[in-house]
C-alpha positions in Angstrom: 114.9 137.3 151.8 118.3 138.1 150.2 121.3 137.5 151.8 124.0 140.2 151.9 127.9 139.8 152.5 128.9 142.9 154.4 131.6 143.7 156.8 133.8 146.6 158.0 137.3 145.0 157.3 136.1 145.7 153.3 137.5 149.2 153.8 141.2 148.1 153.8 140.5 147.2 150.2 141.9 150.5 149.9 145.4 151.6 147.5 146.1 155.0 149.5 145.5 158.5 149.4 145.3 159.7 145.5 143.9 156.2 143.8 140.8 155.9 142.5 139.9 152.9 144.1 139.3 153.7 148.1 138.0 151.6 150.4 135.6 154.2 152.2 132.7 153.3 149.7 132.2 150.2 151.3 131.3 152.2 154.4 128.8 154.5 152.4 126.4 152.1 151.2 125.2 149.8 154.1 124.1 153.1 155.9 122.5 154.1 152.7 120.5 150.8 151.8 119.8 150.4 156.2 118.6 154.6 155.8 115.7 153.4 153.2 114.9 149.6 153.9 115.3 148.4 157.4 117.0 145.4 158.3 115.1 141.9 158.8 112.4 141.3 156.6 113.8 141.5 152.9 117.4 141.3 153.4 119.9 140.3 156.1 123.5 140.8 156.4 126.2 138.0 156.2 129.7 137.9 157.2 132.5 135.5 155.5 136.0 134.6 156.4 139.2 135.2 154.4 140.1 132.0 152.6 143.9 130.0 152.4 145.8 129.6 150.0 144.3 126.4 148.5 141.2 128.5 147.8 143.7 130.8 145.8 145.0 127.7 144.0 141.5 127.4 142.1 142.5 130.5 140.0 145.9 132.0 140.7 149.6 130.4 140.2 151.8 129.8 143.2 154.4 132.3 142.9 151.3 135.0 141.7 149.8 133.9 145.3 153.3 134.2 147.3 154.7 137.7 145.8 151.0 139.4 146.2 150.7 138.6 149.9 154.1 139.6 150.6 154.4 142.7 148.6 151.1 143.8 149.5 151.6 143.0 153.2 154.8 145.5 153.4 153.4 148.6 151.3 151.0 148.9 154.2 153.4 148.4 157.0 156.0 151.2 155.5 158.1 151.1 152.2 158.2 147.9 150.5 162.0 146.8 149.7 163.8 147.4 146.6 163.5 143.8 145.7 160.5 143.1 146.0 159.4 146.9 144.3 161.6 145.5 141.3 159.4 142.3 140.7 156.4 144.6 140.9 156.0 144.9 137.4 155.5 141.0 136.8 152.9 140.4 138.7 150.6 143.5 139.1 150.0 146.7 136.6 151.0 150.2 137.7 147.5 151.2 139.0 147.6 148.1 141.3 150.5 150.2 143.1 149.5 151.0 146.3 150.1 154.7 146.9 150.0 156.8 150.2 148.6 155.0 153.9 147.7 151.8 151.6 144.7 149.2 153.5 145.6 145.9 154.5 144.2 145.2 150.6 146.0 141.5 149.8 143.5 140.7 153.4 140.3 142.4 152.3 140.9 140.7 148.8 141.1 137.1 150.7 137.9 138.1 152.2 135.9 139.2 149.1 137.2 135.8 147.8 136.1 134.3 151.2 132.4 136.2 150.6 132.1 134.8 146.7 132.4 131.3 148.7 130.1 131.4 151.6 127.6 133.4 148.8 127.4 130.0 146.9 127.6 128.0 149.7 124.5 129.5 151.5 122.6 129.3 147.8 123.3 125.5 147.0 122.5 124.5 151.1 119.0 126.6 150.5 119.2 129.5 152.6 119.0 132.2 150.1 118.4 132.0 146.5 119.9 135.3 145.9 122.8 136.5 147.8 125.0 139.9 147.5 129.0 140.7 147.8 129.5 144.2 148.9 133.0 144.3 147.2 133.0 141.7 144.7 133.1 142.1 140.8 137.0 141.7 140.9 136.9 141.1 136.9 140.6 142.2 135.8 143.1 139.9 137.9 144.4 136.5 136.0 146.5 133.4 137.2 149.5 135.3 137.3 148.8 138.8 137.2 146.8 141.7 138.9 145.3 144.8 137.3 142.7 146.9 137.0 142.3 147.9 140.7 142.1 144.1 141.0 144.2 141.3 143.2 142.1 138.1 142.8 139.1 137.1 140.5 136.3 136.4 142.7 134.0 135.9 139.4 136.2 133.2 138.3 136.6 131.6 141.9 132.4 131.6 142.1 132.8 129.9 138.6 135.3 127.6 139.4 134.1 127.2 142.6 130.3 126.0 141.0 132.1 123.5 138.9 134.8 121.6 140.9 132.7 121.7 143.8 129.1 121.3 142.9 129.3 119.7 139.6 127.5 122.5 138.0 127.9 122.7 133.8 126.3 125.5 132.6 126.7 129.2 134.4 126.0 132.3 133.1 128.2 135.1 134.1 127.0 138.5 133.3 129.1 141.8 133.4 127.8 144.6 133.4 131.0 146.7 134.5 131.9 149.7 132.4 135.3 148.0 131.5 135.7 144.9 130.2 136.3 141.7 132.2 139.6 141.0 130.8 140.7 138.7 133.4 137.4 136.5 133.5 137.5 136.6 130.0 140.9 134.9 130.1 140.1 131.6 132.8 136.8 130.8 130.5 138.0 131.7 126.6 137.8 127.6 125.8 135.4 126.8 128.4 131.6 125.8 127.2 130.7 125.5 131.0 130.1 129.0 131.4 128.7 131.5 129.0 130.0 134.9 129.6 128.3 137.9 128.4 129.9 141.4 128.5 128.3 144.3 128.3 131.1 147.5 128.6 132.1 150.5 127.1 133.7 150.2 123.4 137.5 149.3 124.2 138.8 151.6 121.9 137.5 154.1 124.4 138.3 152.6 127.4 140.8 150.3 130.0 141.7 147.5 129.0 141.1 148.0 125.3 139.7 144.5 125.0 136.4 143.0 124.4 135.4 143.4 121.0 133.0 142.0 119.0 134.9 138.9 117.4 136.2 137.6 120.4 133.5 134.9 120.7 135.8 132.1 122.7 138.4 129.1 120.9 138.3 125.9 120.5 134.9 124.1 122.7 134.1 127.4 124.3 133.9 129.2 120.4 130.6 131.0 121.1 130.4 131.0 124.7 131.7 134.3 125.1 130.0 137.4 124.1 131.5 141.1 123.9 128.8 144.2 124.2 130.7 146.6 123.2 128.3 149.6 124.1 129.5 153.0 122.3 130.4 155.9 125.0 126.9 157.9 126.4 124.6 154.9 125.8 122.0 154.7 127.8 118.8 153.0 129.6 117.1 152.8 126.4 120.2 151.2 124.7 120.3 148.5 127.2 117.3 148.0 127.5 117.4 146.7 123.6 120.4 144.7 124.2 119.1 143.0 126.6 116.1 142.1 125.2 117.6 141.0 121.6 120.8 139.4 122.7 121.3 138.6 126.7 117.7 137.1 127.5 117.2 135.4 124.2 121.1 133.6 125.0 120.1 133.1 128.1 117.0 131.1 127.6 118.5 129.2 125.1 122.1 128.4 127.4 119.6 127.6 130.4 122.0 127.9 133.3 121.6 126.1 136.3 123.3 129.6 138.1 123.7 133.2 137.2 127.0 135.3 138.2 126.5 138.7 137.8 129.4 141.5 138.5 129.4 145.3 138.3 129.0 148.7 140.0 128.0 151.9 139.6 130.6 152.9 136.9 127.8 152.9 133.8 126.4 155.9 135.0 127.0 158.6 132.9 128.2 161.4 136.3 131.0 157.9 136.4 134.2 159.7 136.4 136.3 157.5 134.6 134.0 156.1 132.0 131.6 157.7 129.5 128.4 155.3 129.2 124.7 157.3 130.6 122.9 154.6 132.4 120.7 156.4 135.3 119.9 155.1 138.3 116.7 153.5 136.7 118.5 151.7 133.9 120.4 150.3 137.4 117.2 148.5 138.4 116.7 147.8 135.2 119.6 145.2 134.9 118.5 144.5 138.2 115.0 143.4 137.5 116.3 141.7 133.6 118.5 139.2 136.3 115.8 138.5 138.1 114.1 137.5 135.3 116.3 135.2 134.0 117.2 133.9 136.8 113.6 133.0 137.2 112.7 131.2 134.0 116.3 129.6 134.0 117.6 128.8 137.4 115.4 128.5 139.7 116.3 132.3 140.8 119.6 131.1 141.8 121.9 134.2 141.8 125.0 135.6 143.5 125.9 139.5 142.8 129.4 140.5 142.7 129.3 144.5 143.4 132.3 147.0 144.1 133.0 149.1 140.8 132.1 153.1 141.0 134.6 156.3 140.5 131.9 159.0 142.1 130.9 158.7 145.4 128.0 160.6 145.2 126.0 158.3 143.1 127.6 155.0 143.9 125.3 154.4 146.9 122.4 155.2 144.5 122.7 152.9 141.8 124.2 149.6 143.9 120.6 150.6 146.0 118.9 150.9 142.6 120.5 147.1 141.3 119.5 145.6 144.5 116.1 146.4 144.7 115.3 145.6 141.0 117.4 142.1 141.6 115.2 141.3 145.2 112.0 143.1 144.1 112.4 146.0 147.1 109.7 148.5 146.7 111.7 151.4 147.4 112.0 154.7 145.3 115.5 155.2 144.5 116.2 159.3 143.1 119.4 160.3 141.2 121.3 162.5 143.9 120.5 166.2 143.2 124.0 166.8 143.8 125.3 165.2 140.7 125.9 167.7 137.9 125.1 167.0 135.0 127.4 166.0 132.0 126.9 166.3 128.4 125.1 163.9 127.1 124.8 163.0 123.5 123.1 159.2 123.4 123.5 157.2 120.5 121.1 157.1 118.0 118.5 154.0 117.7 120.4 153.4 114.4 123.6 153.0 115.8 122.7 150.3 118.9 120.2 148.3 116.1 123.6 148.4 114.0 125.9 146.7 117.2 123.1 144.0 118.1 122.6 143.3 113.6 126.7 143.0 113.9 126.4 140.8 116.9 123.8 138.1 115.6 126.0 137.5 112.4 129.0 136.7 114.4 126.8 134.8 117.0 124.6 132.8 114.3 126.5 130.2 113.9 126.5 129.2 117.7 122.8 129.8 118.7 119.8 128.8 117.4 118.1 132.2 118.8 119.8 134.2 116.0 119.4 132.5 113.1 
């Protein structure tokens, strides 16, 4: 039985009419998965509460927690005043500007943190050992500053939550988002406590244009971070490789006593604002490599962060697809016939066997599994 954090108030985590992040897909895909596996027997669903402020305190600053509820608060009641709209632009990039008939987002984003919570929570008191956040993966926001479609980190909370709370010293948080995870990237850069691995697009093609290859962590975390920069149009076959010569070898050798994983939909190559080629089955793929790991490692201890997706027509499709290869559903799982499809021009073998060669000589020196 997995355990799955689901409720309606998700769709105010919604910027307005014209932004690419809407909160309507969080309607879409409880009807889809309810449409092909039926309630009760391998999944149930879960609902959280929003969390205070002192849960904010774990990652976010103070004034980062007071100007976000605030401004965020008036752009949905009606036009947010000139002072406030001013300081805007310290706190929160331009795509985090809410545009036309904004949702109550700074609320929906307490309760995603609020889900990330009660996900570990109901996996360390032993009532699921995998557990799902419909609208979690929030992987750009910092302390002090939101971007990226994102208003607070709810990988680093899980993290942070793991460590001050439960003691835990070794977590493994996986990203398998199309963009970088700028902002998680920045709350564990010197932390050895959690191994981040981060499988995205090449950032000289993409948001946020970081995540390369030599950023491997400072000072005690040196090592314990690890870019995938994956070049645009790679697909199943590619990850299947990396995964098998970088993130399961690391894994095994890291042994953490819980896995975070974060990411949607946006791999798939009909994505319309990325360029990568997954299909649905190199979905369940990553789905089924977690599951894995988490079962040689951690005693299948897993909590999955999921929101990211820019085309609505296959969203439902591959978060179905990563579900059922992470909880083992036996359900077929089609690309929609109404996708069209793009160009695709994979990279060659040569090229991916060229990143993962580049990636053991700058990792060699940290792990014993590429030397």
């Amino acid at each position: 039985m997995i355990g799955i954090l689901y409720q309606e108030e998700l769709k105010e985590y919604d910027f307005g009419e014209g932004h690419p992040f809407r909160g309507d897909r969080y309607l879409i895909f409880p009807k889809f998965l309810r449409s092909r596996v039926p309630e009760g027997e391998k999944y149930c669903f879960l609902k959280a509460e929003s969390v205070e402020d002192n849960d904010l305190k774990f990652i976010c600053k103070e004034d980062y927690i007071k100007f976000t509820t605030n401004y965020y608060k008036q752009a949905h009641l009606g036009p947010v005043s000139p002072e406030l709209q001013r300081r805007h632009h310290m706190f929160h990039s331009g795509d985090n500007q809410p545009r036309k008939n904004p949702g109550k987002i700074e609320e929906a984003a307490r309760l995603i943190i609020g889900q990330a919570k009660m996900g570990i929570n109901k996996i360390q008191e032993g009532d699921f050992r995998k557990v799902v956040s419909i609208g979690g993966g929030m992987h750009h926001a910092k302390p002090g500053y939101g971007e990226g479609f994102c208003i607070y980190n709810d990988v680093a909370f899980a993290a942070k939550y793991l460590i001050e709370q439960y003691g835990f010293e070794r977590i493994l948080i996986l990203d398998t988002d199309a963009h970088a995870g700028n902002g998680t990237l920045e709350y564990f850069y010197s932390d050895k406590r959690v191994l981040f691995i981060d499988v995205h697009q090449d950032p000289q093609t993409l948001y946020p244009g970081t995540g390369f290859i030599n950023q491997i962590g400072d000072g005690a975390g040196r090592g314990f971070t690890i870019n995938v920069p994956m070049p645009p149009y790679a697909g199943d076959d590619a990850y299947q490789l990396v995964f098998e010569e970088i993130i399961i070898p690391t894994a095994a050798e890291f042994n953490p006593q819980f896995i975070i994983r974060n990411g949607g939909s946006d791999p798939h190559f009909a994505d319309k604002l990325t360029n990568l080629g997954l299909t649905v089955d190199g979905f369940r793929m990553i789905g089924e490599k977690v599951n894995q790991i988490s079962s040689t490692t951690c005693d299948g201890k897993v909590i999955d962060l999921i929101a990211s997706g820019y085309n609505e027509s296959v969203l439902p499709h591959c978060w179905m697809a990563l579900l059922s290869g992470l909880a083992n559903l036996e359900t077929t799982i089609e690309e929609p016939d109404t996708v069209l499809q793009r160009v695709r021009k994979e990279p060659s073998q040569q090229e991916i066997k060229k990143l993962i060669k580049e990636l053991k000589g700058t990792l060699k020196n940290y792990w014993q599994c590429f030397q």
